[in-house]
N, C-alpha and C positions, 0 to 999 in steps of 0.2 A: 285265298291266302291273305290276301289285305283287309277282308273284313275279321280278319283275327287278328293283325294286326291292331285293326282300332280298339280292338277290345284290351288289346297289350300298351298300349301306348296313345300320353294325351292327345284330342283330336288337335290341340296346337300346332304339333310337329309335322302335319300335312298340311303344311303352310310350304313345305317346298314344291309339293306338285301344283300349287297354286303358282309358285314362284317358273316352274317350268314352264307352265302352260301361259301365262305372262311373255316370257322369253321366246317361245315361240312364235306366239301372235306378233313379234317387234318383225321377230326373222321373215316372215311372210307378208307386212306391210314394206318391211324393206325390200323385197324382192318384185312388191307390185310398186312403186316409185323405181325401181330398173328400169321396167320394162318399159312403164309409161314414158321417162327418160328417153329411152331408145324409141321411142314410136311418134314422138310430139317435140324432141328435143327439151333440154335444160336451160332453167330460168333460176332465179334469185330466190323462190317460192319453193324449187323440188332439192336447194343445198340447204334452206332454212331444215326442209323436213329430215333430211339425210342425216342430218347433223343432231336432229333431237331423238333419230329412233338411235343414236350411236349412244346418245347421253341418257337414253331411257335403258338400252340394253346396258349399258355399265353400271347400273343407277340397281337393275335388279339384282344383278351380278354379286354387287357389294352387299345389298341386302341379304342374298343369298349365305353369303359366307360367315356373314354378320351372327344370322339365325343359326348358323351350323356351329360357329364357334361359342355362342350359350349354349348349346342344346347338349344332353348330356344322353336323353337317348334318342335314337331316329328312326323311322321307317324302315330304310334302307341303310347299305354301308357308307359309310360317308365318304368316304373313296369314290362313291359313285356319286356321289349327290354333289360333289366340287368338281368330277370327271362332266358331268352330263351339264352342268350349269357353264363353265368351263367351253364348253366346244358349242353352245346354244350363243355365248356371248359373241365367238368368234365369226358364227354362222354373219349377224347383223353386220359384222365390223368388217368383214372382207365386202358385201354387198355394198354398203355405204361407202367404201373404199373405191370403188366401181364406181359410185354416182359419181362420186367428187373428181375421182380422175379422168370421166368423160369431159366432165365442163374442161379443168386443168388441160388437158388436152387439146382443147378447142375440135373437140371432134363434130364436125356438121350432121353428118348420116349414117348410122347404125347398119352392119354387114348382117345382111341374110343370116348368117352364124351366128351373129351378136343375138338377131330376136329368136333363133333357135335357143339358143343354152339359157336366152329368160325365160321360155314359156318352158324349159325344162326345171328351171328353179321352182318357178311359181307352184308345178305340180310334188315337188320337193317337200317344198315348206308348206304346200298345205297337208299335206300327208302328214308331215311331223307335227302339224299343229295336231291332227287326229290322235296319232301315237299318245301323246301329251296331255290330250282332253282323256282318254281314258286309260294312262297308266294307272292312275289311284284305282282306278276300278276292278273290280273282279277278271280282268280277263282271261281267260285260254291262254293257255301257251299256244294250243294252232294258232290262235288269230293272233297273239305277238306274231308268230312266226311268219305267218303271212304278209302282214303288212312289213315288216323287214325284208324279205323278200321281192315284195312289191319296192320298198325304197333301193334293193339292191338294183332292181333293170332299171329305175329312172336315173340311176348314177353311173347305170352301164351306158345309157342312152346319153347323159351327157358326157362323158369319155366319148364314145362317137363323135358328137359333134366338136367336142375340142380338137380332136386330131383332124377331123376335116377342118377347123378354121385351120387350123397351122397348116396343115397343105396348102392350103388358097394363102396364106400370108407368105410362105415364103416358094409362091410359086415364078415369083418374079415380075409379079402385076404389081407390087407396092414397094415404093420406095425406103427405104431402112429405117429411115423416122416414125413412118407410117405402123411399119411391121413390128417398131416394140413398143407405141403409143395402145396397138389394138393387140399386142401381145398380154400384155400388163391387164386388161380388162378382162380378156379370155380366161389369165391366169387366177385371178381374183373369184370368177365366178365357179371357175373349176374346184379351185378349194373350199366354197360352200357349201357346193353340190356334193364334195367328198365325208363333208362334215355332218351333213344331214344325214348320214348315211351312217359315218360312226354315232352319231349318238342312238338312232334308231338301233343299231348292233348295242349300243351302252347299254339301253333298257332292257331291250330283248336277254342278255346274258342277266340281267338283275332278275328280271321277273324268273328266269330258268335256274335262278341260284338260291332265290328266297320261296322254291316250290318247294 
């Protein structure tokens, strides 16, 4: 289906899957500056970087809509192309959100929970980077479907671990300041992990609507 597309439409206009796949690679550098964060602790060097993948993801973001708002025909519906660009941008900003708030925080040591729901981002966002690398391509509706499926258990796996942090935070081992300091981060990384998720559902329903 997409290589009939290119045959319909200038190869310019697949400058968004460029722009997604762009967006993605931020989300998943961001999500490895988490972890590293929670594993070595935060310096003046990991808010430098935080702060530029925030200013690189809004940077594509803009451009994004920039291109959408010339563009007169596209690939795709363009409901979807500001939908999927749209929740890729938020992906980076709630993660970056996270870094900055551990420092702000003054958090010393990362909870068991904390390095669970990063090494569950990490597999997240590389995923999505995959989705990404080969939307423009030919693919199978099975293998969309698969791989959205596949991002469904890694979102189900971190729902898991959220509700267990929250049980250990408000089991009465941490003091109140403690419990909404490491709430606030939980929560942060929770909404990326759910976001990764809709946009892999975003494409999936594009690629099953443009068959």
């Amino acid at each position: 289906m997409f290589n009939i597309f290119s045959k319909l439409f200038p190869q310019k206009n697949y400058i968004f899957y460029d722009y997604f796949k762009e967006s993605a690679d931020t989300c998943k550098q961001a999500a490895a500056l988490f972890l590293k964060i929670l594993e070595n602790g935060v310096n003046d060097d990991e808010m430098i970087s935080a702060r530029q993948y925030k200013h690189k993801s809004n940077k594509i973001f803009r451009k994004t809509l920039k291109v959408l708002n010339q563009t007169k025909s596209t690939p795709i519906d363009r409901d979807d192309i500001q939908n999927i660009s749209t929740m890729l941008n938020k992906i980076t900003k709630k993660i970056v959100k996270a870094c900055m708030n551990y420092r702000v925080y003054r958090i010393e040591n990362a909870t068991d929970h904390m390095k669970m729901q990063a090494h569950t981002l990490i597999s997240s966002t590389e995923e999505l980077g995959y989705i990404m690398q080969n939307f423009k391509r030919n693919t199978s509706i099975s293998e969309i479907t698969d791989r959205n499926l596949k991002m469904k258990e890694i979102e189900t796996r971190g729902d898991e671990i959220h509700y267990m942090a929250l049980d250990a935070l408000f089991s009465g081992e941490y003091d109140a300041l403690t419990v909404i300091k490491y709430r606030d981060i939980h929560k942060d990384i929770e909404s990326a992990l759910d976001t990764c998720y809709g946009v892999s559902d975003a494409v999936t329903n594009t690629v099953l609507k443009e068959e």
